[in-house]
C-alpha positions as CSV (number, residue, x, y, z in Angstrom):
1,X,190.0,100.0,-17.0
2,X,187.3,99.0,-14.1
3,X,187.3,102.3,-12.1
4,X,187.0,99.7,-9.2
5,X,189.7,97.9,-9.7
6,X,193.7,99.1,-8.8
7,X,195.5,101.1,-11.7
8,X,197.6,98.2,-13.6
9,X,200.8,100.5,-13.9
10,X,204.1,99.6,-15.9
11,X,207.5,101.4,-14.7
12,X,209.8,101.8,-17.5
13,X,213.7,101.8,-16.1
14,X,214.7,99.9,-12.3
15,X,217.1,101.7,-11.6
16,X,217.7,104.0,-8.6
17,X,214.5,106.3,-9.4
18,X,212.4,103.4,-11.1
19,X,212.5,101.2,-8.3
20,X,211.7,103.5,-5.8
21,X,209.0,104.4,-7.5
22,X,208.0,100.6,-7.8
23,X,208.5,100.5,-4.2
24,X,206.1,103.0,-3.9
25,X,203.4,102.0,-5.9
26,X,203.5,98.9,-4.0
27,X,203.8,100.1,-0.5
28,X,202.5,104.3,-0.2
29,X,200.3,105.0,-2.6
30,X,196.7,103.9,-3.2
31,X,194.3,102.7,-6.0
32,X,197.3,101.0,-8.2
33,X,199.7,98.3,-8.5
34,X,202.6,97.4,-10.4
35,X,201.9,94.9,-13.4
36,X,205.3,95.0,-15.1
37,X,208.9,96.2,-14.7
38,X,210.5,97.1,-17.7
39,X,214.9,97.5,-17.6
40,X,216.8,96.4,-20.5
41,X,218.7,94.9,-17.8
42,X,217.0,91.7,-17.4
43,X,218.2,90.8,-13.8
44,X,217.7,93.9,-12.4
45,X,214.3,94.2,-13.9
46,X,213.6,90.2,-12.6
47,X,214.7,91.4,-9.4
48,X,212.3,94.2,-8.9
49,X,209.7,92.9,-10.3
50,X,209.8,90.0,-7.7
51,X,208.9,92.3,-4.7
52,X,205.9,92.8,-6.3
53,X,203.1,89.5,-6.4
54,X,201.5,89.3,-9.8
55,X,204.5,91.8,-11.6
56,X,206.2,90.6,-14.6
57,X,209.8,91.3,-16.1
58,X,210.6,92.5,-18.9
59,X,213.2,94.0,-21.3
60,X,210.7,95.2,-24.1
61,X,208.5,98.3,-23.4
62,X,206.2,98.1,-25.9
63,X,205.9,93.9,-25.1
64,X,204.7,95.6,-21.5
65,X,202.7,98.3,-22.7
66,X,200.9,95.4,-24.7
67,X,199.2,93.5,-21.7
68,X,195.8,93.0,-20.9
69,X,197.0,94.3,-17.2
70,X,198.8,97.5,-17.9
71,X,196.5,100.7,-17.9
72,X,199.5,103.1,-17.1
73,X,202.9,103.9,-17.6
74,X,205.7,105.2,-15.4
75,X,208.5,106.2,-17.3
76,X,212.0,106.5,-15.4
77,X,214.9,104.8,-17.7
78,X,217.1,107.3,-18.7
79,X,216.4,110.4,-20.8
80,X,217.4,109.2,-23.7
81,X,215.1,106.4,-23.9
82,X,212.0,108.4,-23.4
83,X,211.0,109.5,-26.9
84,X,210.7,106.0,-28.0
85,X,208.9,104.6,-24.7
86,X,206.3,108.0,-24.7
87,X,205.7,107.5,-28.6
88,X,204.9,103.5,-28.0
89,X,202.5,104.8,-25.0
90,X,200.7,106.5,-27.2
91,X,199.7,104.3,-29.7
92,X,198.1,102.0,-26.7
93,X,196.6,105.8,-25.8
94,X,198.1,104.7,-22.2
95,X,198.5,108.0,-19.6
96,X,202.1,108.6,-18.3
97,X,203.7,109.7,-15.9
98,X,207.2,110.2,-17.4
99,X,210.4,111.3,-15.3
100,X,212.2,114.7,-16.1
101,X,213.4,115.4,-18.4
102,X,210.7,114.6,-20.6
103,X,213.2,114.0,-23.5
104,X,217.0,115.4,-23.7
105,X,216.4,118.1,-25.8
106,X,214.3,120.3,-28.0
107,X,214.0,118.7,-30.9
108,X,213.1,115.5,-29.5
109,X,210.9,116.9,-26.8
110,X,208.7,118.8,-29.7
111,X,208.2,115.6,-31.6
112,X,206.5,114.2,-28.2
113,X,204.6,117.5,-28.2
114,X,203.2,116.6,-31.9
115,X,202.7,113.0,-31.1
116,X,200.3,113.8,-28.6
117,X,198.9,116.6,-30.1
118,X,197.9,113.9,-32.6
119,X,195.6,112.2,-30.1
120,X,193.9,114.8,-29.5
121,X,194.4,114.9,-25.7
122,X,196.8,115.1,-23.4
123,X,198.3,111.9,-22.2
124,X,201.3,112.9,-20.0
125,X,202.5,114.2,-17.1
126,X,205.9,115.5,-16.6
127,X,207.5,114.3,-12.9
128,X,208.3,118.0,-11.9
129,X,207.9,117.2,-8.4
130,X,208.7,120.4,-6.5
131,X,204.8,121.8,-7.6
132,X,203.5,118.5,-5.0
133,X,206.2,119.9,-2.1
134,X,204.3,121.3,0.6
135,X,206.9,124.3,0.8
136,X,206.5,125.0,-2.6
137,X,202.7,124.7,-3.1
138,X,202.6,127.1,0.1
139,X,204.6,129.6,-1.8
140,X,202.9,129.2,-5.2
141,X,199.7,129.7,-3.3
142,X,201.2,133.3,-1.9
143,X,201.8,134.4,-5.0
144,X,198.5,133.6,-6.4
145,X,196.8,135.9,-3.8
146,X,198.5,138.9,-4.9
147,X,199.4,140.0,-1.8
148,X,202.5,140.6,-2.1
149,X,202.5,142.2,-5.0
150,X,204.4,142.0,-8.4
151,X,207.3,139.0,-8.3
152,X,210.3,140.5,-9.3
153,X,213.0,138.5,-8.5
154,X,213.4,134.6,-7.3
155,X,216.4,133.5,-5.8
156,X,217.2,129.9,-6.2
157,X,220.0,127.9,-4.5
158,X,220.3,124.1,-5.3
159,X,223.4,122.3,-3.5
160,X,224.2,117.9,-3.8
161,X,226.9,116.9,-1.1
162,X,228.7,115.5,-4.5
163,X,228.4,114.8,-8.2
164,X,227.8,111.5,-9.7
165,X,231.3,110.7,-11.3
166,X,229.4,110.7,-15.2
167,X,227.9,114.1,-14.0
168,X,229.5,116.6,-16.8
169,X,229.4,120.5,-16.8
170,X,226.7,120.3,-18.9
171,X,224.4,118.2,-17.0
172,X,224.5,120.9,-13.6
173,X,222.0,122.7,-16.2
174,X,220.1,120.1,-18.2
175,X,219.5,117.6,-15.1
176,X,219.7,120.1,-11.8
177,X,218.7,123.4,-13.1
178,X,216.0,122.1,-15.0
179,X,214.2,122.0,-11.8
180,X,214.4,125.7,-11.1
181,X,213.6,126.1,-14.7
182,X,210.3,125.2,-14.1
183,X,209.7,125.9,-10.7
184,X,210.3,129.5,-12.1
185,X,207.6,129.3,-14.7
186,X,205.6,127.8,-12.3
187,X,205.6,129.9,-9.7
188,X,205.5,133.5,-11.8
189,X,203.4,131.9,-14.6
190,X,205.8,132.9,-16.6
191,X,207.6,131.9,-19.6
192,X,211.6,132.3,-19.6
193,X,213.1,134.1,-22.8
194,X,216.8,134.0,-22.0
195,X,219.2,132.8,-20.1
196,X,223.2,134.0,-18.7
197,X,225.3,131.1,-17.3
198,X,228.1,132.9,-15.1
199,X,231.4,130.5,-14.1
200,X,233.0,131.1,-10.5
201,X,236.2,129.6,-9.9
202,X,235.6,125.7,-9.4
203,X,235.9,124.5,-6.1
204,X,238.4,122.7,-5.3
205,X,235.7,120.0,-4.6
206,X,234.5,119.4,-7.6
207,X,236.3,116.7,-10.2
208,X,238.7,117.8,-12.5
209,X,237.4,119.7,-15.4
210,X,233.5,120.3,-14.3
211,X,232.6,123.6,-14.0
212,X,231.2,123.7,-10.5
213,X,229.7,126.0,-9.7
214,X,227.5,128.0,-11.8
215,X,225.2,131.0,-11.2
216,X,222.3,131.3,-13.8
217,X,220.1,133.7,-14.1
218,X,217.0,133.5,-16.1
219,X,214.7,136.0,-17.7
220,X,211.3,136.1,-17.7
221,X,208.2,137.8,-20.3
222,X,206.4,138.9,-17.4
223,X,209.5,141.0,-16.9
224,X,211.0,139.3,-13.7
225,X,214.6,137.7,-12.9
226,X,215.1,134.4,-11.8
227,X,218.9,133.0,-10.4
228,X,220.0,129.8,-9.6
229,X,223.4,129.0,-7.9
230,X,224.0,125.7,-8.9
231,X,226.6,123.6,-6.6
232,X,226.6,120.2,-6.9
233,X,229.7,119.3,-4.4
234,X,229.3,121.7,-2.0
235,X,229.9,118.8,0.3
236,X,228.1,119.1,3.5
237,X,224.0,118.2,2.3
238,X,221.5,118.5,0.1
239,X,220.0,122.1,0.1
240,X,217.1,123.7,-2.5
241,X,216.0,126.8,-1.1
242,X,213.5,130.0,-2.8
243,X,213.3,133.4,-2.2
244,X,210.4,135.4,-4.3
245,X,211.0,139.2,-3.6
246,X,207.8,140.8,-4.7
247,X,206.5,144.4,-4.9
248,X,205.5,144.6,-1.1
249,X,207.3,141.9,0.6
250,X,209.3,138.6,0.5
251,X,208.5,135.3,0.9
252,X,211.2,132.0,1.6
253,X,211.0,128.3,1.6
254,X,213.7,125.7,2.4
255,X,215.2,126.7,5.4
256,X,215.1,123.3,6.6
257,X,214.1,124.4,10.7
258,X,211.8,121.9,11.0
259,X,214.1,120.6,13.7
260,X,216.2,123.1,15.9
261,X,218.0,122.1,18.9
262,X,220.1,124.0,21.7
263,X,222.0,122.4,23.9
264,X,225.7,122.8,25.4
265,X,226.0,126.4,24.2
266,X,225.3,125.9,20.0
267,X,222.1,125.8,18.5
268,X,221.5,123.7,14.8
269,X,219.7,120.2,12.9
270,X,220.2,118.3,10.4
271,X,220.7,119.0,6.4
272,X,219.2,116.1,4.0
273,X,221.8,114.5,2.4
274,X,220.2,113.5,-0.5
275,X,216.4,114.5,-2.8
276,X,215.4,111.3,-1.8
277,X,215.4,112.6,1.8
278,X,214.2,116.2,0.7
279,X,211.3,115.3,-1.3
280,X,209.9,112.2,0.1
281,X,206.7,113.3,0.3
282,X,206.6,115.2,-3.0
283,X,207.2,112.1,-5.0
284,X,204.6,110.3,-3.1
285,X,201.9,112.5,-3.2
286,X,203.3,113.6,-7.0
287,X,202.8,109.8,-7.6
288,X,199.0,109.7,-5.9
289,X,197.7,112.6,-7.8
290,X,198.7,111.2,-11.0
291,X,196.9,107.8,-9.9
292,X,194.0,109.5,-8.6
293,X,193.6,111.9,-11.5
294,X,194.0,108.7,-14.4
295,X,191.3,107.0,-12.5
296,X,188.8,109.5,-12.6
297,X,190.4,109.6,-16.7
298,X,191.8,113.0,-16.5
299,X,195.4,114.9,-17.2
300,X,196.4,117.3,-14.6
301,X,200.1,118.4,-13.7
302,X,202.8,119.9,-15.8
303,X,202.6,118.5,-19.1
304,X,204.4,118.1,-22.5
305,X,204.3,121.6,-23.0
306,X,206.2,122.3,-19.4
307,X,208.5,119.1,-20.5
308,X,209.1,120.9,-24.1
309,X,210.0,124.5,-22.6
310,X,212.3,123.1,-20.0
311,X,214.4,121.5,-22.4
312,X,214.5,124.6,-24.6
313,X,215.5,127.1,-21.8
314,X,218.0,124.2,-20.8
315,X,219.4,124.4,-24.4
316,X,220.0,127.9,-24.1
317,X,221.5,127.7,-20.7
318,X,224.3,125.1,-22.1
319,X,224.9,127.5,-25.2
320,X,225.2,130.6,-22.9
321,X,227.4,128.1,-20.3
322,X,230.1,127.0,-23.4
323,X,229.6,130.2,-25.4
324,X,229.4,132.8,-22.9
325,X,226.7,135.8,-22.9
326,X,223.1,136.0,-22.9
327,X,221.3,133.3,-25.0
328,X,217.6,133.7,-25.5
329,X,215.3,130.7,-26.0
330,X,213.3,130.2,-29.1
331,X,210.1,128.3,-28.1
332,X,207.1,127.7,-31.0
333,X,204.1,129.0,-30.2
334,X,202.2,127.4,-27.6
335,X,199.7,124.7,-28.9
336,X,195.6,125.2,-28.2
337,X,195.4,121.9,-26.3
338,X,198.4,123.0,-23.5
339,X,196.6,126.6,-22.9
């Protein structure tokens, strides 16, 4: 690639996520532009694509990954389908940027791991977008000082107004808690051995049969907790919120008072109804680094390794929601090129 010349990126998957990140690419972001959209919907991906001048449809990955004009990919079709389009990536040695989760599950996310191992170098970045939310890079920095002292607890809350209707009991931990599965390794630097999924009631919100909500708690081999209520029809707005209660102090983040008004005797604002609302700005400046970092041919951000733990400490967190009790996570030893 001419360093001087825009980032020719391919976006794998136009659906909801995939085209909003074409959108973005095209209208937010500088130094790159979208080449090809890739859907194995052939409309949808013709329709996409024809926002963009100079973009090309199509139903292939690999036949995208192939152009002359493609020096990047953007992976956002669903998790199932990213094994194959990371794996075709790599044999064009093209950077990523691939969607959570990096692949469903262990297993799958491991082979990745090897794949790229295989290289030599790291090739991917993981789209854990909460470490490029100002709130959230704020708090990570407090930690980092030390001022506060020892973490030993973060509280985590995570509320949608409502479920999708394919949204299974499951899926509240492998596509909603994965978040605060690595936000916590994030933020404490540390890894997460086990994991207890405790079940409430559902609320007479939630569909018939999904287990709604659930409390998880998560812990840690730096020796702190980590819990995560998990409601995804809680009904009235979108609401992720972090509490990290430290040795000498506490710190929070997602209060949402960026806007408080009084009037006629009651004080309040506004809730986001949605993460597209919430983390606007994390996606695009998620979505800039990445750019700005494959220009200057570098890797930064979570990676494969971050991708590969999530889905274990997921794993667990299903076994401990349908089997009950503490399960603890069995990750392989960390490879040289992640440390």
């Amino acid at each position: 690639m001419n360093r001087r010349e825009p980032l020719g990126i391919a976006v794998i998957g136009a659906g909801r996520m995939g085209a909003d990140h074409v959108r973005r690419i095209d209208r937010v972001i500088n130094g790159a532009r979208v080449t090809a959209v890739v859907d194995v919907d052939a409309e949808r991906a013709k329709a996409v694509a024809a926002g963009v001048d100079g973009c090309t449809a199509h139903t292939d990955p690999a036949a995208a990954m192939a152009a002359a004009d493609v020096d990047a990919v953007l992976v956002a079709s669903p998790g199932p389908a990213h094994e194959a389009a990371l794996l075709t990536a790599f044999e064009h040695d093209l950077p990523v940027l691939c969607e959570k989760p990096l692949t469903p599950d262990a297993a799958s996310a491991l082979r990745v791991m090897e794949a790229e191992q295989a290289l030599g170098h790291r090739r991917v970045q993981v789209g854990f977008m909460r470490r490029y939310d100002a709130e959230y890079v704020k708090l990570k920095a407090l930690l980092s000082t030390g001022r506060l002292g020892r973490p030993l607890m973060l509280h985590n809350r995570h509320r949608n107004v409502a479920s999708p209707p394919f949204f299974t009991s499951s899926m509240l931990i492998s596509d909603s808690v994965a978040h605060e599965v690595d936000a916590t390794r994030w933020l404490l630097g540390h890894e997460i051995t086990a994991v207890t999924v405790l079940r409430p009631t559902p609320s007479s919100g939630a569909p018939e049969g999904l287990r709604d909500p659930q409390f998880v708690v998560l812990e840690t081999d730096g020796g702190a907790l980590s819990d995560v209520e998990i409601f995804v029809n809680c009904g009235f707005g979108y609401q992720v919120q972090a509490e990290a209660v430290c040795e000498r102090g506490t710190a929070r983040i997602g209060d949402g008072h960026a806007l408080v008004t009084h009037t006629a005797g009651r004080w309040g604002g506004t809730i986001a109804q949605d993460w597209t609302e919430r983390f606007a700005q994390a996606y695009d400046d998620e979505v800039q680094a990445w750019v700005d970092a494959t220009r200057r041919g570098e890797v930064t951000g979570p990676g494969t390794w971050d991708g590969y733990a999530a889905a274990a400490v997921c794993e667990a967190g299903i076994r401990a929601l349908e089997d009950g009790g503490r399960v603890e996570v069995d990750l392989v030893e960390k490879p040289a090129l992640y440390r």
